[in-house]
N, C-alpha and C positions, 0 to 999 in steps of 0.2 A: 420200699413201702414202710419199711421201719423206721427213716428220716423223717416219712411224711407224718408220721404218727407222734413221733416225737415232738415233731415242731409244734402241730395242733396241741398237746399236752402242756408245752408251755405257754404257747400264747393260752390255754385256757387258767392255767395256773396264774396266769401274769395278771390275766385279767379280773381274776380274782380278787386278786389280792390287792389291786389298785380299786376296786369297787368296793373293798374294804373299809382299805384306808382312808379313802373319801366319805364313808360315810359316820365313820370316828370323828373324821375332822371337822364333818356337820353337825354330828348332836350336839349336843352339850351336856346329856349323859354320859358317862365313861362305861364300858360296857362292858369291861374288863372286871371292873369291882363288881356287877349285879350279879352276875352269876359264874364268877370266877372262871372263866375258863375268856382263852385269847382267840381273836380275831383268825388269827393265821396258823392253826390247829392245824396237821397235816391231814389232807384228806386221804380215804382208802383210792389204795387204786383203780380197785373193780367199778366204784363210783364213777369216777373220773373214766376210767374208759368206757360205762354203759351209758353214762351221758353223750359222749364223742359218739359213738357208734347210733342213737337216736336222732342225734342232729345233724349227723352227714346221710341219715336214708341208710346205713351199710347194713341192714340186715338180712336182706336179701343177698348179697354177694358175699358175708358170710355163711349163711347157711347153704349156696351153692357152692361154696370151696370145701364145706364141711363135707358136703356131699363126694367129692371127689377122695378128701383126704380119707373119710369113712365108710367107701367105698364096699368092703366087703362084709360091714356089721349092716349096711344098708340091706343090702340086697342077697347077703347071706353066704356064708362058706362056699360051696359049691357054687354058685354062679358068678360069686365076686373070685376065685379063683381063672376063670376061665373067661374073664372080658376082661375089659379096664375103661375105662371112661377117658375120652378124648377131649371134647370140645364142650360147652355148654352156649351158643348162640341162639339171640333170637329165639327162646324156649325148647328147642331141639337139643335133645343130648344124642353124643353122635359116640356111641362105645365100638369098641374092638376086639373080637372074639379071637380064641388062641387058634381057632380051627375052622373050617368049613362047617363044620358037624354043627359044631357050639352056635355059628353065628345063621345055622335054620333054627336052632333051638332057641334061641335070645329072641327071636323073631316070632315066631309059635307064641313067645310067652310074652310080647310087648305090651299089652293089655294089664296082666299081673306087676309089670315092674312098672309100668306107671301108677296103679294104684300104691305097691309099696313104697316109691320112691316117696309121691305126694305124701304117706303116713311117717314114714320115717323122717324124712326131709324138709318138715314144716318151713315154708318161707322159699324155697326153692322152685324157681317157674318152669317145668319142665311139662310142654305140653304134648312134645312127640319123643321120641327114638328113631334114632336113625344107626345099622346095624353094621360094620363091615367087616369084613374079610378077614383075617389074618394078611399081612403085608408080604407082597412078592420081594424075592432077595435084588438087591442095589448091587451094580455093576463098580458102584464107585465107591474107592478104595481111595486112602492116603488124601490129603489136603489137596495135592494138587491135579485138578483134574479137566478135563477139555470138555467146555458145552457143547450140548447139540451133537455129542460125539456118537460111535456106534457101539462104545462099547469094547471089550476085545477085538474085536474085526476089525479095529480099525487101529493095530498098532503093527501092522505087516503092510502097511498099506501102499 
């Protein structure tokens, strides 16, 4: 993602700076002398990336990653302890509770973390919750392992 950001940066700087140039070499004012300062003045960066970031649409899937990255100032000490956010699909955020207990209580409360998410998380399309389990322990151990296998039971076999 950092490549792709980059390259957009210079082709916008490129581009610049050629629409510049060209338009130097069409007046026949110098524009240099009017009010002293040069064509190819470095721009701020924050410029240059709130422009990139309006014109590719990305502020919704920034503020859905903010969402994730800021996960427990969202939704608050205590409850961003005890889940974690999985998936953001098709407006569904689909979180994961540390316990059984947690994830009736995340569930109980799906109404409240939609409204706080939608205040906290401006820009972020979250229109349901979806709540699961703490994850059952994996059989499979080490790189190398046999599909469709059974498991232990199936190394005496």
């Amino acid at each position: 993602m950092s490549e792709d950001m980059a390259r957009e940066l210079y082709k916008l700087w490129r581009d610049t700076t050629r629409r510049s140039r060209k338009q130097s070499l069409n007046s026949n004012i110098d524009e240099n002398s009017v009010d002293g300062s040069k064509n190819e003045d470095p721009l701020l960066l924050q410029n240059i990336l709130n422009e990139l970031v309006s014109k590719r649409d990305w502020n919704r899937g920034i503020a859905e990653g903010s969402l994730f990255t800021e996960w427990r100032t969202v939704v608050g000490e205590q409850v961003g302890s005890h889940s974690t956010p999985i998936s953001l699909l098709d407006g569904t955020l689909t979180i994961q509770a540390t316990s059984s207990a947690w994830a009736t209580q995340l569930t109980l409360m799906e109404s409240e973390l939609l409204k706080t998410i939608s205040q906290s998380a401006p820009g972020a399309l979250v229109e349901r919750i979806k709540i699961l389990p703490p994850g059952a322990p994996s059989w499979k151990k080490g790189l190398r392992t046999i599909r469709n296998s059974r498991g232990p039971r199936d190394t005496y076999g």
